[in-house]
C-alpha positions as CSV (number, residue, x, y, z in Angstrom):
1,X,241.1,211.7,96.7
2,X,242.8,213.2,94.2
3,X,246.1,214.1,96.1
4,X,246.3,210.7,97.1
5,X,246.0,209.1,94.2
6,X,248.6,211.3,92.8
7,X,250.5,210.4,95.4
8,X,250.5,206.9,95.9
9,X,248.8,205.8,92.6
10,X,251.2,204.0,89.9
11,X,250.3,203.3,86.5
12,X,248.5,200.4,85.0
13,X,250.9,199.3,82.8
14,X,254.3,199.9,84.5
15,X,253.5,196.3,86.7
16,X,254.9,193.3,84.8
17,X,252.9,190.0,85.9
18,X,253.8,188.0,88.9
19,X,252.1,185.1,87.1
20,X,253.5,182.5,85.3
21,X,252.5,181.5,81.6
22,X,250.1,179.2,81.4
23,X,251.8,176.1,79.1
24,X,250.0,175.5,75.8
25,X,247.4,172.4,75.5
26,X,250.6,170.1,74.4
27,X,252.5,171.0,77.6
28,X,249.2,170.2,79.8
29,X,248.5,167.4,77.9
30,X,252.2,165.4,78.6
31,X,252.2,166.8,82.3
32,X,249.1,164.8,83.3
33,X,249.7,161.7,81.7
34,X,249.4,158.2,83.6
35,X,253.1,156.6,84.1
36,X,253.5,152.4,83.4
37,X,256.4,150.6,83.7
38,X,257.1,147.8,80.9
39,X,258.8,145.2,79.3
40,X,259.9,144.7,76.2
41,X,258.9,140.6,74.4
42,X,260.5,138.6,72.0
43,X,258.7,140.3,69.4
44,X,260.6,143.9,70.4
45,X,256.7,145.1,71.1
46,X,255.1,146.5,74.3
47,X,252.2,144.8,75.9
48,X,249.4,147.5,77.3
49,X,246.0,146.8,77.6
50,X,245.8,143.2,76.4
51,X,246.9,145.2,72.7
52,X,250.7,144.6,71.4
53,X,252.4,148.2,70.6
54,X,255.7,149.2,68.5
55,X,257.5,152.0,69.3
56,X,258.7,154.2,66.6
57,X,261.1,157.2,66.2
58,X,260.4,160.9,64.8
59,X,261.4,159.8,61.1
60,X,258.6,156.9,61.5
61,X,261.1,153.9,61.2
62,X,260.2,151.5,63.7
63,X,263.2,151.0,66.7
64,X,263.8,147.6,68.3
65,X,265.1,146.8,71.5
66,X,266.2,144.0,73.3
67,X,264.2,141.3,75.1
68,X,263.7,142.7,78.9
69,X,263.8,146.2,77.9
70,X,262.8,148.4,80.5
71,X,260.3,150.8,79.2
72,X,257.7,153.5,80.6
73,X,254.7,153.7,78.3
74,X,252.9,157.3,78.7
75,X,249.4,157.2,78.4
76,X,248.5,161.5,77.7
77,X,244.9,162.8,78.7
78,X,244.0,163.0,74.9
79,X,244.4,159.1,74.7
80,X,247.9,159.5,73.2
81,X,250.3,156.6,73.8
82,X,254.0,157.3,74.3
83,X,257.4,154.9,75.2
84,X,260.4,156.3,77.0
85,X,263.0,153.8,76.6
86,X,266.3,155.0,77.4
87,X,265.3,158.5,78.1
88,X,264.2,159.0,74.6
89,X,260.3,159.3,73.6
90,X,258.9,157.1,71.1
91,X,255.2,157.1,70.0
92,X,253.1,153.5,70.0
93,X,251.8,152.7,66.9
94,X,249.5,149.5,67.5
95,X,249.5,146.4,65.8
96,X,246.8,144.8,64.8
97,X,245.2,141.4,65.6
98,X,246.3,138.3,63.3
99,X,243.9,135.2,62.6
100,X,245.7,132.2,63.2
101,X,245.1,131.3,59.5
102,X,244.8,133.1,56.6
103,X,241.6,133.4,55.2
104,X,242.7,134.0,51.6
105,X,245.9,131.9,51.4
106,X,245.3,129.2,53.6
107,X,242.7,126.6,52.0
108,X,240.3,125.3,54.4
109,X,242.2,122.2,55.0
110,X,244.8,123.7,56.8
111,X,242.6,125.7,58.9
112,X,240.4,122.4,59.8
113,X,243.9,121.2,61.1
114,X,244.5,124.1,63.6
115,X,244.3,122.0,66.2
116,X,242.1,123.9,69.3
117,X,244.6,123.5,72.4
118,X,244.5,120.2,74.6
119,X,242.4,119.7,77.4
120,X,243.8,118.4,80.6
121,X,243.6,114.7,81.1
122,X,241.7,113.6,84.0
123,X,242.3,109.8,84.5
124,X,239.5,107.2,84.4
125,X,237.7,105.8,87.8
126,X,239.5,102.2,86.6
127,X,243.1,103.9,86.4
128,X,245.2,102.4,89.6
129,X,246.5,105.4,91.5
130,X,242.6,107.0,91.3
131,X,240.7,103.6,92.1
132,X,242.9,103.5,95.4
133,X,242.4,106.6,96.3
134,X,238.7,106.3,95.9
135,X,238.6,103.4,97.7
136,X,240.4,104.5,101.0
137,X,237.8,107.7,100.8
138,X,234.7,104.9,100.8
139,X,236.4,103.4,104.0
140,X,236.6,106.1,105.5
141,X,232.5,107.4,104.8
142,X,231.3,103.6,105.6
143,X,230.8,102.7,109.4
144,X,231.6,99.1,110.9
145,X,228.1,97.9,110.1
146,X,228.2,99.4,106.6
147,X,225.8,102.4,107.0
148,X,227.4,105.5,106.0
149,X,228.6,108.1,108.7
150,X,227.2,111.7,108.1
């Protein structure tokens, strides 16, 4: 045994890894992250998850786009959100919900006039274009004796 270890053996450290490094947490984090495509509004936001995001560079000054903007928003396993718009990363920060009125400027007249928006008119049995319609539906149920037909 000893012969042919001598012979055949090598030593334990003269073998570099075949293995590649592992990539740190980060690197894992923005490989398995969930890809969706995007517009940018009016407002130069991104819409994701029924929440309105901004996109804003390394120095933390917010960048504005155009209306249509394409963008990829990049949703990381830790929850982080990220936009690539023009093949530079941006991170989301989120902007908060607004009332429609102000609560400490607005005096409660105003707010009693924010009007809630309009239902859709449905027209009145006595209205022309309905009571003829009706009508010719009546006909149509009653039989020649005036029983109706089921």
């Amino acid at each position: 045994l000893k012969e042919f270890n001598a012979q055949f053996a090598l030593d334990m450290n003269c073998i570099k890894s075949v293995f590649e490094k592992q990539p740190d947490v980060d690197k894992i984090d923005q490989f398995l992250a969930v890809l969706t495509p995007r517009k940018v509004d009016a407002g130069h936001c991104i819409r994701f998850n029924n929440k309105y995001y901004t996109p804003v560079d390394e120095q933390g000054c917010r960048a504005d786009f155009y209306k249509g903007t394409s963008a990829i928003v990049i949703k990381t396993l830790s929850g982080k959100l990220y936009a690539s718009v023009h093949e530079r990363i941006y991170c989301l920060d989120e902007i908060p919900q607004h009332e429609r009125a102000s609560r400490y400027f607005d005096t409660k007249q105003k707010q009693e006039q924010i009007k809630e928006p309009m239902k859709r008119y449905i027209p009145d049995m006595s209205h022309p274009w309905k009571k003829d319609n009706f009508m010719k539906y009546v006909y149509a149920m009653v039989g020649n004796e005036g029983k109706w037909i089921c």
